[in-house]
N, C-alpha and C positions, 0 to 999 in steps of 0.2 A: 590330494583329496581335501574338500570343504567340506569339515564337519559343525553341525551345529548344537552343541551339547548347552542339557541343562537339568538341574536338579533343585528339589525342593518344591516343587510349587504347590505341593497341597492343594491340590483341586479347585485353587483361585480361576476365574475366568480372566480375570485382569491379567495374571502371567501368563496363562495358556494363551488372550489372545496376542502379548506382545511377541511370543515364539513365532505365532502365525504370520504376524508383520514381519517380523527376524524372516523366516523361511521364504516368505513370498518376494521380497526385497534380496535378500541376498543369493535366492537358490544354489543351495547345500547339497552336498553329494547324500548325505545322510544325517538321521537325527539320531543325538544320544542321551537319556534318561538316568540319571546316577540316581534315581530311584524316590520314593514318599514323593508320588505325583497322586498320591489320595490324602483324605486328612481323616487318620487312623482305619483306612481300608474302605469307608462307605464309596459304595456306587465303584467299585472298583475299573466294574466292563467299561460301564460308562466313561471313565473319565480317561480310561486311555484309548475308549473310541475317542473324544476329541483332541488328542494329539494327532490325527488321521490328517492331515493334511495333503495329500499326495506324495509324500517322503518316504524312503524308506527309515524304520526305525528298531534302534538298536536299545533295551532297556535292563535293567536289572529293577529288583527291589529295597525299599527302602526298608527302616525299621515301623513303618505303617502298613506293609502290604505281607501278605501271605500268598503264595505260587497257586495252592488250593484254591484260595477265591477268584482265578481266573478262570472265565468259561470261555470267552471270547477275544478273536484277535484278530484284527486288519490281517490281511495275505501279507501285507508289506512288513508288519510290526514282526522283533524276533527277540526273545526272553533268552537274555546269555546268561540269565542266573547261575553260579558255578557252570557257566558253560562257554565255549569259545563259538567266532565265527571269523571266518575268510573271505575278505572282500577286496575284492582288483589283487595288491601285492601288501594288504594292511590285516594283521592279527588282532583280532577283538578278542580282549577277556574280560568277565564278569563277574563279580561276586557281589551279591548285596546282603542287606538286612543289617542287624548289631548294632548296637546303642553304645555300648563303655568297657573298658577293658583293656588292657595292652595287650592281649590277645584277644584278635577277630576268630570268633569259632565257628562260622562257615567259610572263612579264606582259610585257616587250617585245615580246612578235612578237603580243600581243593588244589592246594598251592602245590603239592608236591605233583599231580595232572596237568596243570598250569606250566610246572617248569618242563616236563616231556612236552607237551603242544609246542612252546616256545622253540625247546633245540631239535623239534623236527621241523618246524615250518623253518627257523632258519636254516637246514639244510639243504630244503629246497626253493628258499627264497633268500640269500645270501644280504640283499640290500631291502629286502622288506623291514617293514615297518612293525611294529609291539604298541597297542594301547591298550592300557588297563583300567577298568572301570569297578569304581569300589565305592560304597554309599559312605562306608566311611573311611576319614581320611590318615594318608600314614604320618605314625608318629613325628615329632619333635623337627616340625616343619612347620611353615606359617599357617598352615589348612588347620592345623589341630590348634592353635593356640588361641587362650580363653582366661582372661583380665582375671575372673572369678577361679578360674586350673590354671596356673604359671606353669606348671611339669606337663601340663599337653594332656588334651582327650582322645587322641588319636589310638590307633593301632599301629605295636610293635612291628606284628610280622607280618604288616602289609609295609612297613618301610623296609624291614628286612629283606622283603623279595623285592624292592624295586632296586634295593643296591645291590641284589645279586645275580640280580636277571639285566637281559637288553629290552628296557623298557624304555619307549619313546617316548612317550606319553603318558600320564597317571590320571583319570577326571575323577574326580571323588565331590561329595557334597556332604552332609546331614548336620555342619556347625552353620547355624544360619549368620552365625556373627563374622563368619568370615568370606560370605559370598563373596565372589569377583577376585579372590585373593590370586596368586600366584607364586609358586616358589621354585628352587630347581633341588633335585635327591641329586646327587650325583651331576652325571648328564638327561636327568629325567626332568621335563617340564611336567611342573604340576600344578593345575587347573582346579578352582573348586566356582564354575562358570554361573551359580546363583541360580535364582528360578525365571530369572527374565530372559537367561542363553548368553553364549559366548560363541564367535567365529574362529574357528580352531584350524587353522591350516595345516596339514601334517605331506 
C-alpha cells in the first residue's frame, strides 16, 4: 500500500495545495492526517473539505481541533480519533489531540483497546501490517527532540506501546521543528511526514 501521510499544515493553502500535487502525481492508496490541519480549529468543515481530493482519508486530531466542531465529512474521509480501521490486510490506529507531558491522556484512556484490536486482527491476519497514528510524537526519539528541551517533548506511553506492541509503522507530527525527521523504536519506522506529505510505502 501507498500511503500519503502528512501533518501539520494549519489550514495553509500553500501545503494543502502541495498534498494535492503530492496526490495527483503520485496516486496513493490512501491519505493520512496526524492531525492541526486548522490553525486553532477555525473553519474546521471547511478545511478538511479541501483535503477532498478524490482519496480516500484517514485522520485524527491535532491539539487545534475538537471532534465536536465537526459537522461534516466527505463519504471518503474517516475520524480514527481513538479509534481503529481495517483496510486491504493493514491496521489503522489513531489517537490524537495533547500538547506536553510524558503521558498522553487520550492514548491512555485508549492504549489498553489498542492492544486487544492489535492481538485480534493478528490472529486473523498473521502477516498483516500495524500503523499507528498519533499527533504527538513518542518519547526519546528524534520526533520529540527540541535544541530548547534536550530530555524530549514527546510522550512516554506512546513509545512504550510502540516497544511493546507489533507496530510497523508510527506517523506522528505536532514538533514543527522536526518535520521530515525519521527514526526507528525498536523495529518500528517512524515518520513525522511535515505538512507538505511523505510517500510511505508499507
Amino acid at each position: 500500500m501507498k500511503i500519503l501521510a502528512f501533518t501539520d499544515t494549519h489550514g495553509k493553502k500553500s501545503h494543502i495545495d502541495e498534498i494535492k500535487l503530492v496526490a495527483k502525481k503520485d496516486k496513493p492508496d490512501i491519505l493520512i492526517s496526524a492531525g492541526d490541519f486548522t490553525n486553532f480549529g477555525k473553519n474546521i468543515d471547511d478545511k478538511l473539505k479541501e483535503f477532498d481530493f478524490g482519496f480516500k482519508l484517514l485522520y485524527i486530531l491535532g491539539n487545534h481541533e475538537e471532534e465536536s466542531e465537526i459537522s461534516y465529512l466527505p463519504k471518503n474521509f474517516f475520524n480514527i480519533h481513538m479509534n481503529s480501521k481495517i483496510i486491504k490486510d493493514i491496521l489503522f490506529l489513531g489517537c490524537g489531540g495533547g500538547i506536553y507531558g510524558e503521558i498522553e491522556n487520550n492514548f491512555e484512556k485508549c492504549k489498553n483497546e489498542f492492544k486487544k484490536i492489535i492481538s485480534n486482527f493478528k490472529k486473523n491476519n498473521p502477516n498483516g501490517k500495524v500503523v499507528l497514528i498519533t499527533h504527538r510524537p513518542p518519547k526519546n526519539t528524534k520526533l520529540d527532540y527540541m535544541k530548547k528541551y534536550p530530555s524530549g517533548v514527546g510522550a512516554k506511553n506512546i513509545s512504550d506501546f510502540i516497544q511493546d506492541n507489533a507496530i510497523d509503522i508510527a506517523i506522528s507530527g505536532h514538533i514543527h521543528e522536526n518535520f521530515g525527521k525519521v527514526d526507528l523504536l525498536n523495529k518500528t519506522k517512524l515518520y513525522n511526514p511535515g505538512p507538505k506529505g511523505r510517500i510511505i510505502k508499507i
